[in-house]
FISEFI-267628 format. One record per atom (N, C-alpha, C, CB): residue in three letters; x, y, z. Coordinates in Angstrom, 2 decimals, decimal comma. Each point is the difference from the previous one (the first is absolute). Glycine has a CB too. Example, Ala and Ser with C-alpha at 12.3 -4.5 7.8 and 13.67 -1.06 7.14 Angstrom:
# FISEFI-267628
NODE    aa         X         Y         Z
NODE   ala     13,19     -5,69      7,80
NODE   ala     -0,89      1,19      0,00
NODE   ala      0,90      1,20      0,00
NODE   ala     -1,89     -1,17      1,25
NODE   ser      1,54      2,22     -1,97
NODE   ser      0,82      1,19      0,06
NODE   ser     -0,77      1,09      0,73
NODE   ser      1,18     -0,63     -2,15
# end
This chain:
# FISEFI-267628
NODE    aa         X         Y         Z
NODE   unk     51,97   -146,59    -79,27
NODE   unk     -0,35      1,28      0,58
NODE   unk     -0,53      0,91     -1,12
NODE   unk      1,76     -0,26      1,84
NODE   unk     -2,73      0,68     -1,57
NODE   unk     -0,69      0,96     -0,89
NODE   unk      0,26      1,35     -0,25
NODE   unk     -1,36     -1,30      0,56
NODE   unk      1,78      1,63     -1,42
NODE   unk      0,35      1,51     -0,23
NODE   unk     -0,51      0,94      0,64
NODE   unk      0,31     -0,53     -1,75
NODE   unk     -0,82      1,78      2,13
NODE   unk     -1,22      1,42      0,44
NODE   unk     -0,38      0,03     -1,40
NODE   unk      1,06      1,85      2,11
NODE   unk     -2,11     -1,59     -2,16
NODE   unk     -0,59      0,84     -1,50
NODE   unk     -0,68      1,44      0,83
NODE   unk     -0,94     -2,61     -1,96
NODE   unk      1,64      3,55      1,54
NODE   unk     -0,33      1,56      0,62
NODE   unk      0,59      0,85     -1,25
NODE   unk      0,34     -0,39      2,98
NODE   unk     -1,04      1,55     -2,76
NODE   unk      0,44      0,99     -0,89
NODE   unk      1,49      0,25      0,22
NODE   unk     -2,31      1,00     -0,04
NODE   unk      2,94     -0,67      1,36
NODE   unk      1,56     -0,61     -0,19
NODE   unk      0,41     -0,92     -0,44
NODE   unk      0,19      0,72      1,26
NODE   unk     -0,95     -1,88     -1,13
NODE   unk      1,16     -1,20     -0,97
NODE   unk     -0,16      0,01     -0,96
NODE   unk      0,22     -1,44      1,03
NODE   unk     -0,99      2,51     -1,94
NODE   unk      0,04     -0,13     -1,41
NODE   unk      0,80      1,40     -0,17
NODE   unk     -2,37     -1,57     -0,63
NODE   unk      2,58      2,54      0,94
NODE   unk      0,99      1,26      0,13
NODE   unk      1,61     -1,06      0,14
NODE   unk     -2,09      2,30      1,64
NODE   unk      2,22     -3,00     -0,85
NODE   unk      1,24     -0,25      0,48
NODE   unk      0,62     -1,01     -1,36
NODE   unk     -0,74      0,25      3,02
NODE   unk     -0,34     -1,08     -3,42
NODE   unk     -0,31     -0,98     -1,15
NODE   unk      0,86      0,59     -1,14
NODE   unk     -2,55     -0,68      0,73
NODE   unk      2,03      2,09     -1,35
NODE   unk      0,21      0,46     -1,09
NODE   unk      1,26      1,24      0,44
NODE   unk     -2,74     -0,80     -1,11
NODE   unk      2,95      1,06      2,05
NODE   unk      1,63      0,13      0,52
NODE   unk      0,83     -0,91     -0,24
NODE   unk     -0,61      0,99      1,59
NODE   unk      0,40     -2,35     -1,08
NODE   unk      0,86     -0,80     -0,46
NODE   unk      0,47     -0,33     -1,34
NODE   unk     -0,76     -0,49      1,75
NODE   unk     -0,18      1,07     -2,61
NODE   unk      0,19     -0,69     -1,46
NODE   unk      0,79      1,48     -0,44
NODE   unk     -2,54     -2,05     -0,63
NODE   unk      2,00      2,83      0,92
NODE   unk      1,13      0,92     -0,62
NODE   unk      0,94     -0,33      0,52
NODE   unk     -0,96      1,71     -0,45
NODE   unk      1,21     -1,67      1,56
NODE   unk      1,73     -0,14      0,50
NODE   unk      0,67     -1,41     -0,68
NODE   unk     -0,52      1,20      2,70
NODE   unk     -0,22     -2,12     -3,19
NODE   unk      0,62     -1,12     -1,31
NODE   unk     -0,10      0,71     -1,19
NODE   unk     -0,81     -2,24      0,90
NODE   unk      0,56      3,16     -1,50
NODE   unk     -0,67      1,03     -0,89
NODE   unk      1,75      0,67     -0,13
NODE   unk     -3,34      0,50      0,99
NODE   unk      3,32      0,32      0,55
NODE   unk      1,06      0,65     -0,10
NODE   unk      1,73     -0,79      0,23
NODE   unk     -2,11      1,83      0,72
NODE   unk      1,70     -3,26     -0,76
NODE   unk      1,49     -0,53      0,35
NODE   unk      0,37     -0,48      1,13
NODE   unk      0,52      1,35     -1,25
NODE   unk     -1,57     -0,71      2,79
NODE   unk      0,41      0,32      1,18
NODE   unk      0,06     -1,55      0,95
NODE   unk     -1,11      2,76     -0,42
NODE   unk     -0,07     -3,35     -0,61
NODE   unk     -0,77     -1,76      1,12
NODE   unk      0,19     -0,59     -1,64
NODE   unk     -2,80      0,51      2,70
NODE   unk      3,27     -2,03     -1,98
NODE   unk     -0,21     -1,21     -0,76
NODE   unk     -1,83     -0,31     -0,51
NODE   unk      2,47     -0,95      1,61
NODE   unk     -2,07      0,13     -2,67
NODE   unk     -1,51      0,05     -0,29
NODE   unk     -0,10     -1,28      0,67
NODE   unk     -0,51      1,38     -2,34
NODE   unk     -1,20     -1,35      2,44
NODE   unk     -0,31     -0,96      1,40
NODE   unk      0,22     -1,46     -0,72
NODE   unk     -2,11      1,66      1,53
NODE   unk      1,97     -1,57     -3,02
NODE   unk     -0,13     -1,37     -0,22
NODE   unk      1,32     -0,49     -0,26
NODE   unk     -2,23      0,16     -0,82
NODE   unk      3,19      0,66      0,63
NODE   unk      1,59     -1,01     -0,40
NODE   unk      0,60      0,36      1,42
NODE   unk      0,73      0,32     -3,11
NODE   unk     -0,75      0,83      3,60
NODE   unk      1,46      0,79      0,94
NODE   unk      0,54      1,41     -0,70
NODE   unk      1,10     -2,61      0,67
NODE   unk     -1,24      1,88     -1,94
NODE   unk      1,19      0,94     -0,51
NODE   unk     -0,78      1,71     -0,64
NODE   unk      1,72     -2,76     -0,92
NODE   unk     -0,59      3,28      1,35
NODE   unk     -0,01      1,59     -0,62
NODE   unk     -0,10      0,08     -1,75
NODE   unk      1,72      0,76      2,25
NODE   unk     -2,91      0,00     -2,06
NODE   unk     -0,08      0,18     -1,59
NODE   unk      0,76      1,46     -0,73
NODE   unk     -2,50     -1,41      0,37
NODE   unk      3,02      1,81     -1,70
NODE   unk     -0,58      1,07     -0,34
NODE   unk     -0,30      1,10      0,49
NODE   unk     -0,38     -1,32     -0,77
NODE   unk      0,82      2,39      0,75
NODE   unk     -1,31      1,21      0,55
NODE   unk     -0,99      0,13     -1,18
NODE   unk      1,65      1,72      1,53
NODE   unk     -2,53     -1,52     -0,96
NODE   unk     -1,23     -0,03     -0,99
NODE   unk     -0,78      1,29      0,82
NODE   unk     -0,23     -3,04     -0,88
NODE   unk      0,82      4,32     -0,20
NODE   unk     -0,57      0,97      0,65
NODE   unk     -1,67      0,45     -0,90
NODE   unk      2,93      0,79      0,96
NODE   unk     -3,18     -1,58     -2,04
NODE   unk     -1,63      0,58      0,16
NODE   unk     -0,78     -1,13      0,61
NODE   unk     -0,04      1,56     -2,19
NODE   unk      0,45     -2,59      2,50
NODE   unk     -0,57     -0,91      0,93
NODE   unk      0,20      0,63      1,59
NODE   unk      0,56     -2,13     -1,82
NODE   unk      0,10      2,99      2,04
NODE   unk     -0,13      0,88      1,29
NODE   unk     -0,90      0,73      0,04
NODE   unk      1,83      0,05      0,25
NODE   unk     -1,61      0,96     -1,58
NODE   unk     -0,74      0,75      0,22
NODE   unk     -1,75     -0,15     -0,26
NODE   unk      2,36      0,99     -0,29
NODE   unk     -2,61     -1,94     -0,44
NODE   unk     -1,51     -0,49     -0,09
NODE   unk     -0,62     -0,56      1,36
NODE   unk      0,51     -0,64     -2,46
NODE   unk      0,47      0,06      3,38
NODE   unk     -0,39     -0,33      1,29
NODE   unk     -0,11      0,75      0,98
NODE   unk      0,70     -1,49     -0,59
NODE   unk      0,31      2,73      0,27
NODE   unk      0,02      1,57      0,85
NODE   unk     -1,30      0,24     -0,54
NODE   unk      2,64      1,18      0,12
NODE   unk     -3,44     -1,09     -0,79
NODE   unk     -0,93      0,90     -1,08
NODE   unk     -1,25     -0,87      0,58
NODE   unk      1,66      0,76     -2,63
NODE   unk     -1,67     -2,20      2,78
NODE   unk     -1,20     -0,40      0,57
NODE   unk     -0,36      0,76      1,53
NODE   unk      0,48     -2,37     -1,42
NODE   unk      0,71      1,64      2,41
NODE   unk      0,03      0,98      1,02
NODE   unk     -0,80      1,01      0,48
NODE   unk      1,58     -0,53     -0,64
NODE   unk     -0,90      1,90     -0,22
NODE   unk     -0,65      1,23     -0,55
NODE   unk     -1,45     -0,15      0,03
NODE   unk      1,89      0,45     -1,45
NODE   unk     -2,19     -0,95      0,76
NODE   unk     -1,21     -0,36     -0,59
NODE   unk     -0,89     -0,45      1,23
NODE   unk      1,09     -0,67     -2,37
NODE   unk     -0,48     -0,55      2,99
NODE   unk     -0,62     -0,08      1,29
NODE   unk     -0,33      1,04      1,31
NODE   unk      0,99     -1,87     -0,89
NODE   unk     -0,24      2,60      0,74
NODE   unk      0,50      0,82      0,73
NODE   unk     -1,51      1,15     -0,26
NODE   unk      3,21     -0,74     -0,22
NODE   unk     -3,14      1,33     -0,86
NODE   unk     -0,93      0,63     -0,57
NODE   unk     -1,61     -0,52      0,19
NODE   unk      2,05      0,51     -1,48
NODE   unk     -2,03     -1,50      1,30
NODE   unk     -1,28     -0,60     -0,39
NODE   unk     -0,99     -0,86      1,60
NODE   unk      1,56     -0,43     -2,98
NODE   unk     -0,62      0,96      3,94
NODE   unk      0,34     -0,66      1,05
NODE   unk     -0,49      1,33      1,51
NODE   unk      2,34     -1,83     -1,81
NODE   unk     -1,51      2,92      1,06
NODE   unk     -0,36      0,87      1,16
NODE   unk     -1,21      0,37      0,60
NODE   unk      1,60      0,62     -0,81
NODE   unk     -1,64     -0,85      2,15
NODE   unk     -0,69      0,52      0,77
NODE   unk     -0,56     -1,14      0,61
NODE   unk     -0,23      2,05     -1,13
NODE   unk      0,68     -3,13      0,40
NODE   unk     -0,31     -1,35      0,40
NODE   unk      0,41     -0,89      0,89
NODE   unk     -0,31      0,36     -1,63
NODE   unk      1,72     -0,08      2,22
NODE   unk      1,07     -1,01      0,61
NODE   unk     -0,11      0,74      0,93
NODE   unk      1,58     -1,11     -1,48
NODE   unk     -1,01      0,30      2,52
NODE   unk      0,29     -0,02      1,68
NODE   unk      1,54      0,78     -0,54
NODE   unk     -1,46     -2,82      1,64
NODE   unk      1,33      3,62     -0,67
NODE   unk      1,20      1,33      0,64
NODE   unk      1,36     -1,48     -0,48
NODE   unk     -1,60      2,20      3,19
NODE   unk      1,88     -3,40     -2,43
NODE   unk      0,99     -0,66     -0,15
NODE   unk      0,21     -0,53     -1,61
NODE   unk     -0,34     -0,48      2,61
NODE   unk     -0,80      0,33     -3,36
NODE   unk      0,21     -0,37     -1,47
NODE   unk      0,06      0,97     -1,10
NODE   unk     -1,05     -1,79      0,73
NODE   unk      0,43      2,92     -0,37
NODE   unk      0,38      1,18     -0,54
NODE   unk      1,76      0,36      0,06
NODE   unk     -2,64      0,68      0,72
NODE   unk      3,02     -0,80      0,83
NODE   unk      1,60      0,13      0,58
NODE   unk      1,06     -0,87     -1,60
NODE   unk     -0,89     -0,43      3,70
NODE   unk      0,08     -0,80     -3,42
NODE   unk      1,34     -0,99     -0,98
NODE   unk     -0,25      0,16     -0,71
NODE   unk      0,65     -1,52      0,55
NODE   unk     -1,42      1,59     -1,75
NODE   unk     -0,41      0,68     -0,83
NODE   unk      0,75      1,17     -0,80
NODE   unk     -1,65     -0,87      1,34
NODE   unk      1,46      1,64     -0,37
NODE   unk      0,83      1,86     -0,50
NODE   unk      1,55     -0,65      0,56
NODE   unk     -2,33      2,79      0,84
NODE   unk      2,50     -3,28      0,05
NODE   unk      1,81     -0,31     -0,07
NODE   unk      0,52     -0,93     -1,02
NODE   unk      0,07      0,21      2,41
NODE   unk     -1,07     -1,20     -2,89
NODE   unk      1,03     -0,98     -0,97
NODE   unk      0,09      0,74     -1,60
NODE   unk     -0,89     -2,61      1,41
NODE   unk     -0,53      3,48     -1,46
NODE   unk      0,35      0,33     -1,53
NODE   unk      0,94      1,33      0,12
NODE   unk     -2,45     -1,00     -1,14
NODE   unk      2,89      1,97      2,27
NODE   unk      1,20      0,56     -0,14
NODE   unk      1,25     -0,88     -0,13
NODE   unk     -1,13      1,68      1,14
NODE   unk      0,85     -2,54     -0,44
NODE   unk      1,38     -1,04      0,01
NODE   unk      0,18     -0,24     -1,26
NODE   unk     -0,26     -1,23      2,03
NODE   unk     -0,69      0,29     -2,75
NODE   unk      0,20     -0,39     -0,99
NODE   unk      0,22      1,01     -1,11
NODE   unk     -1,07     -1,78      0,97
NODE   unk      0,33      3,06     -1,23
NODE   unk      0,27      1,37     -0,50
NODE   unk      1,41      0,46     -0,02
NODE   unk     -2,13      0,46      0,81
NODE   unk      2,85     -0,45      0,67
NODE   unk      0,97      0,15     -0,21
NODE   unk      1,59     -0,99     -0,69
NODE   unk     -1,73      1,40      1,65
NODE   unk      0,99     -2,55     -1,49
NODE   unk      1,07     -0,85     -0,37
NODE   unk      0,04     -0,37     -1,72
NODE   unk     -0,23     -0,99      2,66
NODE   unk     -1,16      1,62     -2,92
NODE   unk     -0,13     -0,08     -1,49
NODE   unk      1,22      0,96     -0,62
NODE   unk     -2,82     -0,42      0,12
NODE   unk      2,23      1,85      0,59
NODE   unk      1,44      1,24     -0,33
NODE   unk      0,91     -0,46      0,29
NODE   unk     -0,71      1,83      0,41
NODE   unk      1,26     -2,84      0,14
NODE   unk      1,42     -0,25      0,25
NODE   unk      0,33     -0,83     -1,06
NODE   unk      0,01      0,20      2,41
NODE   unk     -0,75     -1,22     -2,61
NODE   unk      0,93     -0,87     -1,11
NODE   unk     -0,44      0,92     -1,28
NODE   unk     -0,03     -2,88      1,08
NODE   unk     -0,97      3,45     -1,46
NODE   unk      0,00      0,60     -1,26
NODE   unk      1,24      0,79      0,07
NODE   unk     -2,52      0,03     -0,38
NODE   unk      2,91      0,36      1,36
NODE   unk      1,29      0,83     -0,46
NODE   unk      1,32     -0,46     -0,25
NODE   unk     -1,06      1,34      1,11
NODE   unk      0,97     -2,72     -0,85
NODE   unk      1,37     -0,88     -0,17
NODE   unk      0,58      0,02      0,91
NODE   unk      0,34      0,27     -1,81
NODE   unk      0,56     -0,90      1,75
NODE   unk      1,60     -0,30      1,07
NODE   unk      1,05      1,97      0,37
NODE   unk      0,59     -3,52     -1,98
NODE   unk     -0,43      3,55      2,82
NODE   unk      0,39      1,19      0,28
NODE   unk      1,75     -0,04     -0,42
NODE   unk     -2,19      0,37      2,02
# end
């Protein structure tokens, strides 16, 4: 079965790697949880961005949508672990 190749599956793509970035998903090739690797988050938050930017005015109302929700998501979950364990 063949993957989608869409501007969402490459948004959702580089979500996933932060969230192995941030600890959250196994990495695809062992299972296992790595590390947090927070400038490997944040360089993947920062492409994003970048897409995001370089992008507007360009995407359908629905890819624009996931888009602006995953990099708050991910935005916010960056502030969370940078701040440590509560």
């Amino acid at each position: 079965m063949a993957l989608e190749v869409s501007f969402t599956a490459l948004v959702i793509s580089l979500a996933s790697s932060t969230a192995v970035h941030f600890g959250d998903l196994g990495d695809p090739a062992t299972g296992q949880t790595q590390p947090v690797n927070l400038a490997g988050a944040a360089q993947t938050i920062e492409l994003l961005a970048i897409l995001e930017d370089k992008t507007r005015g360009n995407l359908t109302d629905d890819e624009r949508q996931v888009l602006t929700q995953v990099l708050a998501e991910l935005r916010l979950r960056y502030v969370e672990i940078a701040k440590g364990p509560k």
